[in-house]
Structure formats: structure tokens, C-alpha cells
N, C-alpha and C positions, 0 to 999 in steps of 0.2 A: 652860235651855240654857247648857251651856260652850263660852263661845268661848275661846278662846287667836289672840293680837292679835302681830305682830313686827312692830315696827317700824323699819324701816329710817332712821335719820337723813339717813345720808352716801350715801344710792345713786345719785343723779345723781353726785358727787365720784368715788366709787368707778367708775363707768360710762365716765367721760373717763380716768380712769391706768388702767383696763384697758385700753383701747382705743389709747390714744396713748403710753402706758407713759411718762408725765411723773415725774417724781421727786414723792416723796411731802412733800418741804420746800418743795416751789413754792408759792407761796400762787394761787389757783388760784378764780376766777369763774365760772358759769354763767349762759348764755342758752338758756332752754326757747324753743323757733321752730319752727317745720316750715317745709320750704323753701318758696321757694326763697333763703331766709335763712341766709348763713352768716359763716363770723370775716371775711373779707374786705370784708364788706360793713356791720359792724359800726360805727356812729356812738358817738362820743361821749355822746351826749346816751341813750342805750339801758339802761335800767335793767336793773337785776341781777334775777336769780329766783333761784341758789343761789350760796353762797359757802361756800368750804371752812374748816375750823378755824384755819389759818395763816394765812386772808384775816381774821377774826373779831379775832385778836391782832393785827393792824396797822392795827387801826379799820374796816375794809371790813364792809357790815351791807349785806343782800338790798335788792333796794328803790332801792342807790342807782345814780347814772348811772356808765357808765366812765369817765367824766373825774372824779369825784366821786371815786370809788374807787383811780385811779390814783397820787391824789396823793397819797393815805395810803399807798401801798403802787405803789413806780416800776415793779418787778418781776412785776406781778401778769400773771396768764395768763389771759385770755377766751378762754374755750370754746364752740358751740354745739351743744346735746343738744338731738337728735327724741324728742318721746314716746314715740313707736313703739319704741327703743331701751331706755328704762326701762320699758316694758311690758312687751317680752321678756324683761328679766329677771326682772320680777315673776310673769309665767305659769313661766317656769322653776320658782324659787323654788315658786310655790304644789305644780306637782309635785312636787317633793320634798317636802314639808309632807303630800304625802297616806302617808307613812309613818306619821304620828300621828294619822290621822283620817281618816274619809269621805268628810267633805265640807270643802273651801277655796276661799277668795276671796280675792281682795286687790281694790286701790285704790289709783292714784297720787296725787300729791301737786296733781291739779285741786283739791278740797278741803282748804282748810290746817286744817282742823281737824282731820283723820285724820292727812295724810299722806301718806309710802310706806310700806303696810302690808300683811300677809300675815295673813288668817285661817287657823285649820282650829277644825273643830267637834271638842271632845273629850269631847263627853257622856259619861258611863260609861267614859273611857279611864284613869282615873285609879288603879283598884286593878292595871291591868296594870304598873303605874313604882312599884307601894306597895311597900315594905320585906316581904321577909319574914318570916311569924311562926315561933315555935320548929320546926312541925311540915313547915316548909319552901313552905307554901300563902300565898296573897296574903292579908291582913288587911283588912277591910273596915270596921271603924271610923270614925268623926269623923275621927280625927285622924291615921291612918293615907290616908286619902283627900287633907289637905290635905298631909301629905308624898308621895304619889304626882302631886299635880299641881306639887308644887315642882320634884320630879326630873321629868316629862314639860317644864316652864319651861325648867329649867335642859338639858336634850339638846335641845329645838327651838334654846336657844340656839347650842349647841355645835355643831350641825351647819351652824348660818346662816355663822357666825364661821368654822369649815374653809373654806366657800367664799367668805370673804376680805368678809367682808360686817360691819360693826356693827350691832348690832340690842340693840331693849329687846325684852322679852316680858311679856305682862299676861294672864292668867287670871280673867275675872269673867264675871256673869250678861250675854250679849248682848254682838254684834259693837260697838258703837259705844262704847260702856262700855271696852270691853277694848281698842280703839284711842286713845281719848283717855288712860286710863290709861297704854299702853307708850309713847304719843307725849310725854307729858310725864316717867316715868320714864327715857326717850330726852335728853333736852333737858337734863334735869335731869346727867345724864352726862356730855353731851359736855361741860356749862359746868365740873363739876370736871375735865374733862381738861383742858379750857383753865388753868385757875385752876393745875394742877398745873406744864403747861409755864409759867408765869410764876415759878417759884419755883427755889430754888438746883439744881443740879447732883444737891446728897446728898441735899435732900427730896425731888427727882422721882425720884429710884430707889426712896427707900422709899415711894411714892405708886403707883408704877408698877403696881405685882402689882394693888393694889386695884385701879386705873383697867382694868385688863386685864380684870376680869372681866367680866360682863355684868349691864345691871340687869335685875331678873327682880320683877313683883310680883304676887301669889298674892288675891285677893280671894273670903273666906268665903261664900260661896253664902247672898243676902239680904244681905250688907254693902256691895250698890253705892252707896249715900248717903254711908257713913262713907269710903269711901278716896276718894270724889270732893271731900267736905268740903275740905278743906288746899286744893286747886287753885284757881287763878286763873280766873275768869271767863271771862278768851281762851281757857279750853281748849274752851268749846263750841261747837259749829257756830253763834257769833250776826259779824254784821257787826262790820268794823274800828271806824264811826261807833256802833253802841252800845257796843261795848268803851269805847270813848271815853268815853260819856254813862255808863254805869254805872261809869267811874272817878272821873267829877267829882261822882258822888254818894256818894263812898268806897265803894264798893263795889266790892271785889275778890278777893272768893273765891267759891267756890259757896256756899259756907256761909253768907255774907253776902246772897246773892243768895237767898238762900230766904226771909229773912226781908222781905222788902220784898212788899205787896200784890200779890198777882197779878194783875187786876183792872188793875192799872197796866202791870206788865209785859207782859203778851195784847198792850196798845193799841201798846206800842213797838215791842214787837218784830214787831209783826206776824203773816204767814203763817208762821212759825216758830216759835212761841210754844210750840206744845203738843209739839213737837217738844224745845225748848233746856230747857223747865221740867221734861218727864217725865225728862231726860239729867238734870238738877240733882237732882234725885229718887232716881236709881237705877233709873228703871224705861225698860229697855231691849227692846223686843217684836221689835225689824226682824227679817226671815228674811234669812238669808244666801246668797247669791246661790250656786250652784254654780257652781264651774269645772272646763270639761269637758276636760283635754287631748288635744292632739293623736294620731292614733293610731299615728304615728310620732315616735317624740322622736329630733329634732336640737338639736345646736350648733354656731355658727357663730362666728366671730373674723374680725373685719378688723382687717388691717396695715397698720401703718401704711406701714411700707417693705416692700418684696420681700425674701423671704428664698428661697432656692432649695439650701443646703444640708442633709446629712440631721440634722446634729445639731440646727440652729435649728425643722428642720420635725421633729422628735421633741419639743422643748420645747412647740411649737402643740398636739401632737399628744396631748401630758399633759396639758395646759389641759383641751382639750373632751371627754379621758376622764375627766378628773375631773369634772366639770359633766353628763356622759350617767350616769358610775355612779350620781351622788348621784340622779336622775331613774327610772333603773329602780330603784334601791333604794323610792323612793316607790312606784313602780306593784308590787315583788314580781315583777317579771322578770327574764329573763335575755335576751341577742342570740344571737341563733342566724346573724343575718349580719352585718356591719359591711361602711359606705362611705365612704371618706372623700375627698370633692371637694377640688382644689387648686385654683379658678382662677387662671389665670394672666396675667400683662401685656402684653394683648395688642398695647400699643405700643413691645413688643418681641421681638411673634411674626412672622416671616415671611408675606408679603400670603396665602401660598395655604396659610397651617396655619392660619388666624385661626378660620376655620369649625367645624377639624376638632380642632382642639386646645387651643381656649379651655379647656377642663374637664380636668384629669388626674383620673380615679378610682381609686382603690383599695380594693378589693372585696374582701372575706376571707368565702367557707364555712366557718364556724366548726365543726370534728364535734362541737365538746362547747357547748352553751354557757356566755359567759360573761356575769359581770355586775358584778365588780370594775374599778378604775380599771385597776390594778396589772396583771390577767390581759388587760384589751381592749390595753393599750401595747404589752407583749411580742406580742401577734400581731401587732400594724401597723408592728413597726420592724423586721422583717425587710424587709415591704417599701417600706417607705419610705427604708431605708436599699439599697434596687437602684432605686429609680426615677429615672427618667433623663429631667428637668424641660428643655423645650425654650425656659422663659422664669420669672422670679422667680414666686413666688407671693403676691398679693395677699388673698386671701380664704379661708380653710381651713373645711370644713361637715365634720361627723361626724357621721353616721344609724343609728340602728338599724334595718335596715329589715327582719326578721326578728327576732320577740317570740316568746319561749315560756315557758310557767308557771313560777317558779324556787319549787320546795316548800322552806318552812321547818322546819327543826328544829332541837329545845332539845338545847345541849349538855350532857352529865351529870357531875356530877362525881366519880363512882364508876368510872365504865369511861371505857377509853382510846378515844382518836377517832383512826381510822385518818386518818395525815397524807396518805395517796396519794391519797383521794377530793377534798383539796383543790387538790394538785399536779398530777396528771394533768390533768385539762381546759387548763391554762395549758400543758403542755408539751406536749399533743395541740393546740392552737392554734398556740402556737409552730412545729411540726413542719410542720404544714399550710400554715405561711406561708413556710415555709422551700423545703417539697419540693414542696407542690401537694397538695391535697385529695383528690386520685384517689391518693396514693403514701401516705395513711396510714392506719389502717386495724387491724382486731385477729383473732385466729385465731380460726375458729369451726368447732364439728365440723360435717361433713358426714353423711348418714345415706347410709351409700352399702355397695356388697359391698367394695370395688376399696380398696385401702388406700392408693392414690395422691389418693383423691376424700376420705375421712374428717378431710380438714382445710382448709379453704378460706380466702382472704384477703377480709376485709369489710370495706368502706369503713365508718367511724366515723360521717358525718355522714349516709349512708343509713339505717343503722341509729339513731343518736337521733331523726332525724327522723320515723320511724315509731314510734318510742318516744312524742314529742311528741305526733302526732296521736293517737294512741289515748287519752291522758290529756288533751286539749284537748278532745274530743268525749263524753268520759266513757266510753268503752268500753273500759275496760280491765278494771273487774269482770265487765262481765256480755258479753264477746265468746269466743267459743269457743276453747279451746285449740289451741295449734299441734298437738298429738296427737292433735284429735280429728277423726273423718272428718269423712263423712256419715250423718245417721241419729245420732248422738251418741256412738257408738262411737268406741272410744279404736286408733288407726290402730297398726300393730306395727312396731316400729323392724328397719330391719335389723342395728342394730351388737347383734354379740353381747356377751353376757356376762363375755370372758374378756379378761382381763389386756393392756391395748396398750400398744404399748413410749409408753418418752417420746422416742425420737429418732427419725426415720425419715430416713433417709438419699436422696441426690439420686439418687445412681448405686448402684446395689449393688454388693456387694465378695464375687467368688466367694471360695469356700472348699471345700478336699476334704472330701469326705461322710464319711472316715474320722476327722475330725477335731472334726464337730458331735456330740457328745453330749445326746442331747435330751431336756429334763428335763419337759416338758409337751406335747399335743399343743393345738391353738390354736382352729386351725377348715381347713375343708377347702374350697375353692372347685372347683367339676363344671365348670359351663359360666356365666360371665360376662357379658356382653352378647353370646350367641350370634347376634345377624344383626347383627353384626359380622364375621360368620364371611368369609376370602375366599374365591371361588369355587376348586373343585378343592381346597380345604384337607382333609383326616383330622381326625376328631374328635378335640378337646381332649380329656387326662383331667384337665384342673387340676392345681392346686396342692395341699401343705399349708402351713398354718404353724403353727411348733413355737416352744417357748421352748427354748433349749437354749445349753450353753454350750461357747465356741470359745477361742479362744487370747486374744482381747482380752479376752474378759470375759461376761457374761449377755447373749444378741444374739435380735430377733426374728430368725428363721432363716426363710426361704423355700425350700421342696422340689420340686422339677421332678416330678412323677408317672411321665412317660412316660420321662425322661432320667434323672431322680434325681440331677440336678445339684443342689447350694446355694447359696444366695445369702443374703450380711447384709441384710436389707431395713433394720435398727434396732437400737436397743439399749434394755437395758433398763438408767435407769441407778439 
């Protein structure tokens, strides 16, 4: 079994400057607490659980009290983070992770021997990332397979790192293996970024590119012993006090640690014994927990202050379209509705709106759906940009709350790819958010006799939605055609066979009959919707229509029977 392991270093760090938007040079502490524990009620005496990179270079190390800490560093800023908080983002995280795999879990940082960390299972996912061979097909090879899990390493990391995140990534036999592995290729990272900001001005720039990248490490399917060898004994799930006890017997790798009688080890370590010796081993068995998400994906952001303008709440508004696309990209959907909740500060809404306008929503019918960041922003900033906010905004939620299939296909490099298939939906949103969803819409023929009926306006998100369902329930192959009756006969259309103009006009535009020269005749209409007829009326003799040409030009021509007046109905152009 391949797990692929991402381990987040800095995500509590990262969790407090999104959220309170601190500058990234603050040197900057953590208190993990659930309430009803917060900064203000913070002591001195309160040990640290994370501390940021900046905090690290002015001596502050996890562990120690805030008065311990402060005095290395006057400047430093105590935070406190609820679990509940870095668990949202880990369940995020894991959804998006399901783009490279079927099954993911993660784990926060309760046990410090993982971490914050993100599985996905990528058994067999490896020849989809391999290089192609001459013949343009995936190569299935040894060594073609360990370059397809390099490039699968290297995109999970890429995509961690877009959504502002540092991450190691580790590829070996089994979740635990492949966490201790990205956790110390993790560790091992941040300490040369450290190591780099301590140095001159001109070697942190040429330092820099490398630091930027991500550590990524690939382990040969059966090499779990050999890449665990080099590590430090802390890396395994055993207690601080035998970490301790197996240093003062110089024992400090895995390597080291294999060689000593087991026998003795069992007796130390304990109920964890068969558990810490099989990890020293390479042999990793655990099954991976699945994670099931939600069946609506939301994102949420709290502010720190109120903002009630439209450009500050278009800035909120890209955040959590970017953080929803990266999430239906995982699942392979598209939104077919968008909602975006504003609450608002209700201590400074008026006593009798508190009730009724705690929530602003804004709600988008989407006709096409979407599932880019890029296409969800352009619909909501129309109307974000008319909404008319009765108090700042505190809390900004974005839901997808209508899911539809989004089919995949390979783009080719031989034939052109029509650019409209990817425009239109963003501009059919956009219009929709602009005019309203009942005013957008596309021409569709009508089967009808009456040439005023053979072209009708159809709502856009009527029709995909019924497009939707039929491929959502699988009835699209095998449900009867719109042509066909009953009994499986194929129903006969009324529009005839001959030539319609392209223009049809609102009003017709008489014309002298000595003047239509007619080059075709068209079709003949008798009687119409006869009990239509008014009472006391004489019978209709209808119409013809002719193609024939007038002074403007090639016109569908309309002929009175009984009067033998003309009229332009069209043109043909």
C-alpha cells in the first residue's frame, strides 16, 4: 500500500495570520486551549505548544512559559488556537487531496510523532504522473513508476503551497512510515530556512530559490528500513523519558536502535514495543482511516474587524473562492448554486433588525455551472458590489449548495479547443448576476406551423438542470428520445423542409405586390389554430410564403390569399 504523507510544519502559525492578518515578521507564539481560555486570561507561567520561525531565531523553543519566552524576545505575540480550527483546515486540506486519491485521512498535531498531517492513498496512482513514452502512452517500468510518484510528490506539493500552506511530502510503504518520514524531511527544512535567514543579505538570496522549494521524499516500495536508518530515534511514536534513556545509552538513530536486544527493548518500552520496533523495521500494516466529507463544502473566514465595503468584501470573497475551487477540484464537481452568508455586527444593527438581518445572503442560480476560483468571483461581485450592508461584516461563509457532475477531458494537441466552451459559463454567470436568472437564457426552435412560435427564449439554468439530472441518474443513454412518441415511433416534426430566413422581423414592413418578385414558393398555411376562429368570422384562406426578392434585398415574403397584400415577415441574409 502507497501512502503519500504532507506534512504541514507551520499550520497552527499559518491558522493565527490568516485569521488576524499579523505581519509575517512578528515573531509570533502559540497556546493550543479550548475555551473557555483565551489571550486575556493568559499567565505568565503558561507554556508554549507552538512557536513560529521568527520566535525560533530569538531563542523562544515550544515548551517554554510566556515569561521565559518574552524575555528572549520583548516583542513576541501570544496567540490562542482551538483545535476545532486546525481541524477545519485539515478536513479542507484532506478534500482537496482527494484529487490524487480515493481514499485520505489526516491527524493533528495530539501526537507529536506524526504531526499535522494529510494522507491520501495512491496505490496504482503512479503511472497516471509517469512521463510519457515515444508512442505517446504512460510507461509502466521500475523506474518510470518512481518518476510518476516523484511528479504525483511534487503536484500534491504544489497545490498544498497555492493555498499558502508549507508542507514536506513523503511517499513510502504505509501511513505511519510516510508521516514520520515527511515530518522529519519537514523539520529538517524549516531548520535550513532558519539557518539561511541567519546569513548575509547576498547568501539569503541565492539560498532563497532552493529554500522555496518543497522537500519531497520518494521511498522505493520494500526500502522502508533504509530511508528510516539516518533518523533520530525521536522520530518514533516512543515517550520523551525513553527518548532520553536511549540517548544516555548513545543511542540515537534508528539504525542504532535496531542493534540493541529486543528482549530488553519489549521490557522499556513497554505496551508500545511491537508497535515503535515494527516502525524501526519498515514494517508499516495500519489501515487508513477514511475521511468522509461533507456533502456540502463550505468556507468560512472570521474577521478580525468589520469590513462593509465592496472592494474589502470582494478581497474576503477571492479567499473562500479560492479555498471552495481547490475542494470541488478534489471531489470532480462543479456548483450549480452559490451562497454567500455575511453576518453582520449585531452591536451595531438597530434593536428591531437584530432578528431579521443578522445574516445578509447572497444567492446566485448559476445557468451553467461553475468550478474555477476565477468563474465563482466574477458572478458574486456583481452582487456584492449592489449590496447594501445595514452593519460591517464580521464573518463571511461561502457554500456550494448545489453539486453537479463536472466531466473531465484530455486536452489534444493536434486539434484546436474551442475558447467559447470555456468563456461562456463565466459570462452566462456573470450576466445572470447582473440581470437576474429569469432575463438570461438562449434561442431555441420551436416546432410549431405559426412562424411567430418557431423560435422561443429558454432560461439557460432550466435547461442545464435538466441536462444535469438526466446524467446524475444515468438516463441519458437509455431514455427515449425527444422524437419519439408512443409505442417507439419516431413523432413527425411540423417544421418543414425548406429554407428559413435568418432574420424574422417584430413588425412586418408592407410592400407592393408589384414589386416582390418571387424566386421560391415556401409553404402554404389553410387554417391555423382554427377554434381560434371569432364567432360570425368567414373562413380563412391563409397565407403563402415565398422567398422572393424586394428592393432591400432576399426577403421571406408573406402573401394575404384572400387580399393578396405583402408583407416582409424576414430576410434572408
Amino acid at each position: 500500500m502507497r501512502i503519500a504523507a504532507i506534512n504541514l510544519p507551520e499550520l497552527h502559525v499559518e491558522v493565527v495570520r490568516a485569521a488576524a492578518s499579523a505581519d509575517d515578521g512578528v515573531p509570533l507564539a502559540i497556546v493550543v486551549a479550548e475555551p473557555p481560555l483565551t489571550e486575556a486570561k493568559l499567565l505568565g507561567n503558561t507554556r508554549l505548544d507552538v512557536v513560529s520561525r521568527e520566535a525560533r531565531l530569538l531563542g523562544v523553543h515550544a515548551g517554554q512559559t510566556i515569561a521565559q519566552a518574552r524575555a528572549r524576545a520583548s516583542n513576541l505575540a501570544v496567540r490562542v488556537v482551538r483545535p476545532a480550527a486546525v481541524h477545519g483546515v485539515l478536513a479542507r486540506l484532506a478534500e482537496v487531496a482527494l484529487a490524487f486519491g480515493a481514499t485520505v485521512s489526516f491527524a493533528s498535531s495530539s501526537d507529536p510523532s506524526y504531526g499535522d498531517v494529510v494522507w491520501v492513498d495512491v496505490t496504482g496512482c503512479a503511472h497516471l504522473h509517469a512521463p510519457r513514452g515515444s508512442d505517446g502512452g504512460h510507461r509502466t517500468s521500475p523506474s518510470s513508476t518512481a518518476d510518476g510518484e516523484a511528479i504525483l510528490a511534487s503536484r500534491l506539493a504544489r497545490v498544498f503551497a497555492g493555498l499558502g500552506h508549507v508542507c514536506a511530502v513523503a511517499i513510502a510503504d504505509g501511513p505511519r512510515v510516510a508521516a514520520i518520514l515527511a515530518r522529519a524531511a519537514a523539520l529538517a527544512h524549516v531548520s535550513a530556512r532558519m539557518a539561511s535567514q541567519r546569513l548575509g543579505s547576498r547568501a539569503r538570496r541565492r539560498e532563497r530559490e532552493e529554500d522555496d522549494e518543497p522537500a519531497l521524499v520518494v521511498v522505493p516500495p520494500g526500502k522502508n528500513g533504509i530511508a528510516l536508518a539516518p533518523l533520530s530515534v525521536s522520530a518514533l511514536p516512543i515517550g520523551a523519558d525513553d527518548a532520553r534513556w536511549l540517548s544516555k545509552l548513545g543511542v540515537r538513530t534508528i539504525a542504532e536502535l535496531r542493534a540493541l536486544p529486543r528482549s530488553a527493548l519489549a521490557s522499556r518500552l513497554g505496551a508500545r514495543a511491537q508497535v515503535v520496533l515494527g516502525l524501526a523495521d519498515g514494517d508499516d500494516r495500519a489501515p487508513l482511516a477514511s475521511y468522509v466529507p461533507p456533502e456540502v463544502p463550505e468556507e468560512e473566514t472570521t474577521l478580525e474587524y468589520g469590513v462593509e465595503g465592496s472592494e474589502a468584501l470582494t478581497f474576503v470573497a477571492k479567499t473562500l473562492a479560492d479555498r471552495l475551487a481547490a475542494r470541488l477540484a478534489g471531489r470532480a464537481v462543479a456548483a450549480s448554486r452559490v451562497e454567500l452568508d455575511l453576518a453582520l455586527d449585531v452591536a451595531l444593527l438597530p434593536a428591531e433588525l437584530r432578528d431579521e438581518h443578522r445574516v445578509h445572503r447572497i444567492a446566485i442560480e448559476l445557468p451553467a455551472p461553475l468550478s474555477s476560483a476565477s468563474d465563482l468571483l466574477a458572478a458574486l461581485r456583481p452582487k456584492i458590489e449592489r449590496a447594501v450592508l445595514r452593519a460591517p461584516v464580521l464573518v463571511a461563509k461561502l457554500r456550494a449548495a448545489s453539486l453537479v457532475h463536472k466531466p473531465q477531458a484530455a486536452l489534444s494537441l493536434f486539434e484546436p479547443q474551442p475558447k467559447a466552451e470555456r468563456a461562456l459559463p463565466r459570462l452566462v454567470a456573470e450576466l445572470a448576476a447582473d440581470l437576474g436568472e429569469e432575463a438570461v437564457g438562449k434561442l431555441a426552435l420551436g416546432d410549431a406551423w405559426v412562424p411567430e412560435e418557431r423560435s422561443r427564449f429558454v432560461r439557460l439554468d432550466l435547461d442545464v438542470r435538466a441536462n444535469a439530472r438526466a446524467g446524475s441518474n444515468g438516463n441519458a443513454s437509455k431514455s427515449t428520445s425527444a422524437d419519439a412518441g408512443a409505442g417507439g415511433k419516431k413523432r413527425r416534426h411540423m417544421l418543414a423542409s425548406v429554407p428559413e430566413p435568418t432574420r424574422i422581423l417584430a413588425e412586418p414592413i408592407p410592400v407592393p405586390r408589384d414589386a416582390v418578385k418571387v424566386v421560391r414558393h415556401l409553404s402554404r398555411l389553410e387554417s391555423v389554430d382554427w377554434w381560434k376562429r371569432l364567432p360570425g368570422e368567414g373562413p380563412r384562406k391563409g397565407v403563402d410564403y415565398v422567398h422572393a426578392w424586394v428592393d432591400e434585398g432576399s426577403a421571406w415574403v408573406e402573401i394575404d390569399r384572400a387580399t393578396g397584400t405583402a408583407r416582409v415577415r424576414g430576410w434572408f441574409d
